[in-house]
C-alpha positions as CSV (number, residue, x, y, z in Angstrom):
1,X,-3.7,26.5,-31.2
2,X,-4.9,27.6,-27.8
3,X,-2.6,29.4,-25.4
4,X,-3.5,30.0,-21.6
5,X,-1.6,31.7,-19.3
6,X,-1.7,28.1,-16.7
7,X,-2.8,24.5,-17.2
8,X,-3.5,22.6,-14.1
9,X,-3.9,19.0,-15.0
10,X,-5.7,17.0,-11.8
11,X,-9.4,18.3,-10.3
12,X,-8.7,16.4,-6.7
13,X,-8.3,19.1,-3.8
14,X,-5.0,20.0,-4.4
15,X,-5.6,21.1,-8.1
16,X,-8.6,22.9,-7.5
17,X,-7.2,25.0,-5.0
18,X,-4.2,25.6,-7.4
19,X,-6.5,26.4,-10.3
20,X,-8.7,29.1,-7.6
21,X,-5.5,31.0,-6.6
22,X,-4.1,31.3,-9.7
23,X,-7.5,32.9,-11.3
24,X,-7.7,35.1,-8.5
25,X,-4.3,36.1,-9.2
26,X,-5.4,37.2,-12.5
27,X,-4.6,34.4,-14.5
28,X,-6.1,32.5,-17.3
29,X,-6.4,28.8,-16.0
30,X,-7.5,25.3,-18.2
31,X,-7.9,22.8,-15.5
32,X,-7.8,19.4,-17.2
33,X,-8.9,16.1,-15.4
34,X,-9.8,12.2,-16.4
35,X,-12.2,11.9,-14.9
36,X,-15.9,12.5,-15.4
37,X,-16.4,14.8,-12.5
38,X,-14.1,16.7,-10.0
39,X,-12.4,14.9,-6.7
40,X,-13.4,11.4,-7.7
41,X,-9.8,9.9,-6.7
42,X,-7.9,10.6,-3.0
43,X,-9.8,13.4,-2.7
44,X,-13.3,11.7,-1.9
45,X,-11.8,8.4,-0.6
46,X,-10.2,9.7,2.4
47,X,-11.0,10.3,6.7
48,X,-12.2,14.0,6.1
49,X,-10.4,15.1,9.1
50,X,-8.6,18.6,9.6
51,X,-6.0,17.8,11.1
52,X,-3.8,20.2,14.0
53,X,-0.6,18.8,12.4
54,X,1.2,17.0,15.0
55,X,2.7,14.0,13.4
56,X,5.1,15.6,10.8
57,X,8.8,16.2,10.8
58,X,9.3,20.0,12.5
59,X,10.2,22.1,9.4
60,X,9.1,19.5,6.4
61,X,6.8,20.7,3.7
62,X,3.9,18.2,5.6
63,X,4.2,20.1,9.0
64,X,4.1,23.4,7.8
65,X,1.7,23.5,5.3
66,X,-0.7,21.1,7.4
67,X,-0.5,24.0,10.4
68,X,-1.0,27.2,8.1
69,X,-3.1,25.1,5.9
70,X,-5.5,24.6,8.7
71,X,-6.6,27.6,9.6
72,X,-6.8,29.0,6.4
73,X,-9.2,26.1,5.8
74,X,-11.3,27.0,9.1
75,X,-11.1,30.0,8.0
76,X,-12.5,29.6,4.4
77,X,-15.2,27.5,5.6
78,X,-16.6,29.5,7.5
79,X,-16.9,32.0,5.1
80,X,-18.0,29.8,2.3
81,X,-20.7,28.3,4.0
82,X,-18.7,25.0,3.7
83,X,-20.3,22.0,6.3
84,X,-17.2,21.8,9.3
85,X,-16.8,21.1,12.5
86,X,-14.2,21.5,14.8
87,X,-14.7,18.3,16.9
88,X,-11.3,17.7,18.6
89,X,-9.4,14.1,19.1
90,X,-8.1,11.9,21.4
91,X,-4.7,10.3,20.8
92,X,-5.0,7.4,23.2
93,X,-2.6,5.0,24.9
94,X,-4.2,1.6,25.0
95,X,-1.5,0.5,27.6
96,X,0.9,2.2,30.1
97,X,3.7,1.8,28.1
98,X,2.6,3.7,25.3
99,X,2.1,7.0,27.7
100,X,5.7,8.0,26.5
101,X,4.5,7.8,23.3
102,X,2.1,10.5,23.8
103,X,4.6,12.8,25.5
104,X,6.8,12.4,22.6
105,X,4.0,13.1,20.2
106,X,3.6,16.8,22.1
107,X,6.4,17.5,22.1
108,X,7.2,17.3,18.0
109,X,3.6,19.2,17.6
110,X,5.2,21.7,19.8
111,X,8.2,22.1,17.1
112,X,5.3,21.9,14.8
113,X,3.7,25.0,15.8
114,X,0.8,23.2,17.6
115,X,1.0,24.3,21.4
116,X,-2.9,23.6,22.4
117,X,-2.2,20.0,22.9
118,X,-3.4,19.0,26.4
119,X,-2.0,15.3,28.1
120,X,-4.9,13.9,29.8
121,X,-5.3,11.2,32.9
122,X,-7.1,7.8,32.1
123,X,-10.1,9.5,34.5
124,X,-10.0,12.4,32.6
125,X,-10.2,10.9,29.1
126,X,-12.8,8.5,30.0
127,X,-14.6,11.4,31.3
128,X,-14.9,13.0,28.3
129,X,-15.5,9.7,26.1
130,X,-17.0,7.1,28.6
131,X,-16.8,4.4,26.1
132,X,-13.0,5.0,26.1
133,X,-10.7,2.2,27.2
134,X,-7.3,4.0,27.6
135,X,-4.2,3.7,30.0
136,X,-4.2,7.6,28.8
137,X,-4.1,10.2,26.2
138,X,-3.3,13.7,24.3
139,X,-6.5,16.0,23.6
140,X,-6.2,18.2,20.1
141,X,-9.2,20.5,20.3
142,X,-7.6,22.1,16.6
143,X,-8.6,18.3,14.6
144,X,-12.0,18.8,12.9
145,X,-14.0,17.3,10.1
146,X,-15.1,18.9,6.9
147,X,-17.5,17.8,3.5
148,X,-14.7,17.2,1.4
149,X,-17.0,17.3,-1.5
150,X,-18.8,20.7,-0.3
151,X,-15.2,22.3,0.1
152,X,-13.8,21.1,-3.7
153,X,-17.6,22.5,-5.4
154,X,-17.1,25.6,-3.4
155,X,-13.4,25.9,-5.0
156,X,-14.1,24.9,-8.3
157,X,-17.2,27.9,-8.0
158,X,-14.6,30.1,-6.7
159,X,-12.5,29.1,-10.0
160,X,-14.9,29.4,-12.2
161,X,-16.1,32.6,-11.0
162,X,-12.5,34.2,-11.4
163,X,-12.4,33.3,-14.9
164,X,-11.0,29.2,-14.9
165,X,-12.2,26.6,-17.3
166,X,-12.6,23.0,-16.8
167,X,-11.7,20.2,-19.3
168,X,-13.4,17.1,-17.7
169,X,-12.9,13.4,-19.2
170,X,-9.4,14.9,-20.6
171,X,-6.3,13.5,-20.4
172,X,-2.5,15.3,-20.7
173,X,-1.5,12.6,-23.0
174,X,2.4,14.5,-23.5
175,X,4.3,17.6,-22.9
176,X,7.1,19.4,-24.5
177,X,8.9,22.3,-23.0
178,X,9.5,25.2,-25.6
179,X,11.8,28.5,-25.6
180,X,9.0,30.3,-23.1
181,X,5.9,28.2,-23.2
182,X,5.1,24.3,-22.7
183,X,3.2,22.8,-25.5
184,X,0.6,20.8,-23.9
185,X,-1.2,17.7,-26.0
186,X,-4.5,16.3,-24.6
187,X,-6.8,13.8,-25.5
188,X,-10.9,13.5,-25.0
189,X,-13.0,10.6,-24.1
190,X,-13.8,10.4,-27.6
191,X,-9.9,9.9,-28.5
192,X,-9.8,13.2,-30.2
193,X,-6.6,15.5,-29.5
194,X,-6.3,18.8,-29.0
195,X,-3.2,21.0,-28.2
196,X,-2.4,23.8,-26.6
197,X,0.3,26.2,-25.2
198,X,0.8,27.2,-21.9
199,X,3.2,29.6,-19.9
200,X,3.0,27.5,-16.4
201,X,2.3,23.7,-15.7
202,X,1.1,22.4,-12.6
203,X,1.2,18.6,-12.0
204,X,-1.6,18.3,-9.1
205,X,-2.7,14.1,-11.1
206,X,-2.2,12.8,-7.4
207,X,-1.8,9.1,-8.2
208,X,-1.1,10.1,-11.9
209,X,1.7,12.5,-11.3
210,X,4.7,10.4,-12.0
211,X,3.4,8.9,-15.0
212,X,2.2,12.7,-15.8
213,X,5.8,13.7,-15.2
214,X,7.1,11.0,-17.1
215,X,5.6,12.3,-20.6
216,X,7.1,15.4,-20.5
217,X,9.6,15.6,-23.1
218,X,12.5,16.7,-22.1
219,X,11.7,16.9,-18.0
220,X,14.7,15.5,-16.3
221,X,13.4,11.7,-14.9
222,X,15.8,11.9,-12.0
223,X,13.5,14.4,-10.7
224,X,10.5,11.9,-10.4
225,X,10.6,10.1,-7.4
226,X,9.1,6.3,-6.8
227,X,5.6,6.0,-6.4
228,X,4.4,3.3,-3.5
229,X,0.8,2.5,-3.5
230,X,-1.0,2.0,0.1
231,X,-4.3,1.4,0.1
232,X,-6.5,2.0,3.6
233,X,-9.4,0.3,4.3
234,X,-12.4,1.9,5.7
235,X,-15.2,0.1,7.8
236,X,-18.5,1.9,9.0
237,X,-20.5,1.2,12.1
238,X,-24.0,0.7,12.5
239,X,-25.7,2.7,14.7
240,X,-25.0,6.3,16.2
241,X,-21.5,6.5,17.7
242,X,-20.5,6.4,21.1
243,X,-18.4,9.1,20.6
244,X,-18.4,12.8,20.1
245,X,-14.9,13.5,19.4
246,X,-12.3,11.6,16.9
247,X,-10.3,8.3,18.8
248,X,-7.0,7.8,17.0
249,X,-4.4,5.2,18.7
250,X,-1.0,5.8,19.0
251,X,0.2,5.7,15.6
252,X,1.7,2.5,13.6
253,X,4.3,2.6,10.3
254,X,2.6,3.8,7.2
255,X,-0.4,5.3,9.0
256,X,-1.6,6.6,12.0
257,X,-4.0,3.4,12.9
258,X,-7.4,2.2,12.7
259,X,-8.9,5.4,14.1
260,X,-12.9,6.1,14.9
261,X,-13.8,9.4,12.4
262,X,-16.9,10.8,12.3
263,X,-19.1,12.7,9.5
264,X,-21.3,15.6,9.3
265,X,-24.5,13.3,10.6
266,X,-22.6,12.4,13.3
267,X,-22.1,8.2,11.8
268,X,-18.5,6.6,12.8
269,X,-16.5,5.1,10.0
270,X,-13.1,3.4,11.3
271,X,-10.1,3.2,9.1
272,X,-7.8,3.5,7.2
273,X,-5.2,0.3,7.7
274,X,-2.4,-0.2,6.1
275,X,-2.4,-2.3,2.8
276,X,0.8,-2.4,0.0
277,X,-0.7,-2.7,-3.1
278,X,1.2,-3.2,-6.2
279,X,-1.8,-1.1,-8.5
280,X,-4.6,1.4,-8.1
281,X,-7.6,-1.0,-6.6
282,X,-10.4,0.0,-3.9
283,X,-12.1,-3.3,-3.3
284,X,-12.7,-3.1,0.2
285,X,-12.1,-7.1,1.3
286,X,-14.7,-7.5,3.6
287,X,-12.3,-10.4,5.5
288,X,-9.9,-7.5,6.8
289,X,-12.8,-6.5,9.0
290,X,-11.5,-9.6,11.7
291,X,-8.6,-7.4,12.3
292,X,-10.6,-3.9,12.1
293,X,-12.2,-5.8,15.7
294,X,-9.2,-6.4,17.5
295,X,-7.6,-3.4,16.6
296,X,-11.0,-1.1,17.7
297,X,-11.4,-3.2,21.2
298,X,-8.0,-2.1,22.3
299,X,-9.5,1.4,23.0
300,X,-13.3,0.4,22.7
301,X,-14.1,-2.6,24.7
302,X,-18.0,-2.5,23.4
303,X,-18.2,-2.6,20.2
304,X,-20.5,-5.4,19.4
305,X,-19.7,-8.6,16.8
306,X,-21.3,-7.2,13.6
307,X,-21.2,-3.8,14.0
308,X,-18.7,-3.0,11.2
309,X,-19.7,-3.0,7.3
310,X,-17.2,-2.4,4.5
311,X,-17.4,1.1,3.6
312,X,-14.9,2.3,1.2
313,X,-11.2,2.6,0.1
314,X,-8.6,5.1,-0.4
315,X,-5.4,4.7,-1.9
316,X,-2.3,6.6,-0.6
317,X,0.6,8.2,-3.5
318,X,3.0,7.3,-1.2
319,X,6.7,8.3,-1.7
320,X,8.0,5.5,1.3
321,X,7.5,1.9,1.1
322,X,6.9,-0.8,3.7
323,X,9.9,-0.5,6.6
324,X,11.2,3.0,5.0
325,X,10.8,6.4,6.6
326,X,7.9,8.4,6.1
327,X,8.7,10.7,3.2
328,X,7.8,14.5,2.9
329,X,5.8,16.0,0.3
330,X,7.2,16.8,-2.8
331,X,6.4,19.9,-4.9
332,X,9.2,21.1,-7.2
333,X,9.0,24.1,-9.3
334,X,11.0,26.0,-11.8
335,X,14.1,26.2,-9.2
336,X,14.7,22.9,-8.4
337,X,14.4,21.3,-12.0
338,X,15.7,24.7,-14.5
339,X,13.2,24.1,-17.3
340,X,10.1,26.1,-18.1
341,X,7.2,26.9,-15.6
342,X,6.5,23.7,-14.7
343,X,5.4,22.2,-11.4
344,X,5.2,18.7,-10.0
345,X,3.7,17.7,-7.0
346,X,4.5,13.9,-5.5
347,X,2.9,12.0,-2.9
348,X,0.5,14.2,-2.0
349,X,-1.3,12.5,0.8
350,X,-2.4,13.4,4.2
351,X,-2.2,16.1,5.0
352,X,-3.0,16.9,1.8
353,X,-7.1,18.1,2.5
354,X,-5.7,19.5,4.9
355,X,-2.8,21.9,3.3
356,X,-4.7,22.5,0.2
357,X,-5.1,26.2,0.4
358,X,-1.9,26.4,2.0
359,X,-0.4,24.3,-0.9
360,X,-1.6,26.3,-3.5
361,X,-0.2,29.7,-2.0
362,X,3.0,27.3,-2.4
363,X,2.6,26.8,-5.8
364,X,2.0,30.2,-7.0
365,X,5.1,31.3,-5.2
366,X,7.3,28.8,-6.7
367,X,5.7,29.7,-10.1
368,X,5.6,33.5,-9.6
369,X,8.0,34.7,-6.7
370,X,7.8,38.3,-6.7
């Protein structure tokens, strides 16, 4: 039987920046994962955006770590050679009455710890974007757009390089927590098991976790909180982009709108809504597009008939329903649950690109505190 110092189980974003700070840190590090390749899951299926961090609840898990997270992932892009730029948004306010909206959106990303927020005139927005339609808006110049899959090769490099291995089309098929280690059982494509001990677990499965969580013998099931599953819809435009910086509306329940992102060549993609499924599906319906239309000509009055095709489909591990309160991340370690070295981390979704390096400093400091 194999024993490792941790086993990170989940290659999306999250887990590999888990896996890269704790080899740094010295550690031995299995990282296990489904799937046939790294980030294949929320990860890759996602808006790419940096975001400033401006949404959030002041002092929740999502605020903080989205604002630390961010620079330290400007910061690590730049000096990994990782494809980013800093493009800045527009919040807009497709009607007068929404201008309040914006004022209240500064001033929570002031208690946030975002203070370069600047509250623009319709003249002046539409200066800067003159295909904006807008009664108004807030300019972020901290939002930016990163190669999500550039960033998670360069961290599984930086893993790998720092001693991790990787366990790809593996499964953690059950857990058991021991007197000091967690015996960890896993299963191969082939349906061969293998087992193995560990001295810290880390849950990063994203839409797995709380079926992750829930085979772990012994792990206390109160502590697992509801999965909902949200998908969002993404459309892409044909043709270059009228615009150089991301257009986000004022945000709606569940989301934060049918926003205009851009990619590394500079192509628009518009997305994601907001759509309650009741299992992990990312068939884009092609239909949802009518409403993709109105909701784009409230800020963008040109966009031609036609120029949307499906693109792709995320689906959010969301820890709120329809009509509830947005819910916080949440990543509980050894402290909040009192058995073994074992770490869970629920409803990781934006800003989880985002937070991820900030996130994994998190997770090594629930794990190993002094």
């Amino acid at each position: 039987m194999h024993d490792v110092d941790c086993v990170v189980a989940g290659a999306g974003v999250v887990g590999l920046a888990i896996a890269r700070a704790l080899a740094l840190s010295g550690r031995e590090v299995l990282v296990v994962e489904k799937a046939a390749a790294i980030g294949t899951g929320t990860s890759s299926r996602n808006s790419e955006v940096i975001h400033a961090g401006l949404h959030y609840t002041p002092g929740s898990l999502k605020a903080r770590l989205c604002v630390n997270g961010r620079e330290r992932l400007y910061a690590y892009c730049r000096e990994h050679d990782v494809a980013h730029r800093r493009t800045g948004k527009l919040i807009v306010a497709v009607e007068p009455d929404q201008l309040d909206k914006l004022r209240a959106i500064q001033i929570n990303a002031v208690q946030c710890g975002v203070g370069d927020l600047t509250l623009l005139t319709r003249a002046e927005a539409e200066s800067l974007e003159p295909a904006l339609s807008c009664a108004g808006a807030l300019l972020s110049p901290s939002t930016g757009i990163v190669d999500s899959q550039a960033l998670m090769l360069s961290l599984r490099g930086d893993a790998e390089a720092a001693g991790a291995s990787f366990a790809l089309l593996t499964v953690v098929s059950g857990a058991s927590i021991e007197a000091d280690r967690i015996r960890i059982n896993t299963r191969d494509a082939d349906g061969e098991g293998f087992t193995l001990k560990t001295g810290a677990f880390i849950n990063a499965a994203g839409l797995d976790a709380q079926a992750l969580a829930g085979r772990i013998e012994g792990f206390p099931q109160d502590r697992v909180p509801p999965l909902w599953l949200a998908r969002g819809n993404y459309f892409a435009l044909s043709g270059r982009s009228p615009f150089s910086r991301l257009i986000y509306p004022v945000p709606v329940h569940g989301g934060l709108g049918v926003h205009l992102t851009l990619d590394m060549s500079g192509s628009a993609r518009f997305g994601p809504d907001v759509e309650w499924i009741d299992r992990v599906d990312y068939t884009v319906d092609p239909a949802r597009g009518a409403a993709f239309y109105d909701e784009i000509r409230r800020y963008w009055s040109g966009l031609a008939d036609g120029a949307l095709q499906p693109a792709y489909a995320g689906v959010r591990p969301k820890l709120s329903g329809p009509g509830q309160p947005a819910a916080d991340f949440v990543i509980r370690g050894p402290a909040d649950h009192g058995d073994g070295q074992i770490v869970n981390l629920f409803g990781i979704e934006s800003p989880g690109l985002t937070a991820s390096l900030a996130i994994a400093e998190h997770v090594v400091g629930l794990l190993y505190p002094q």
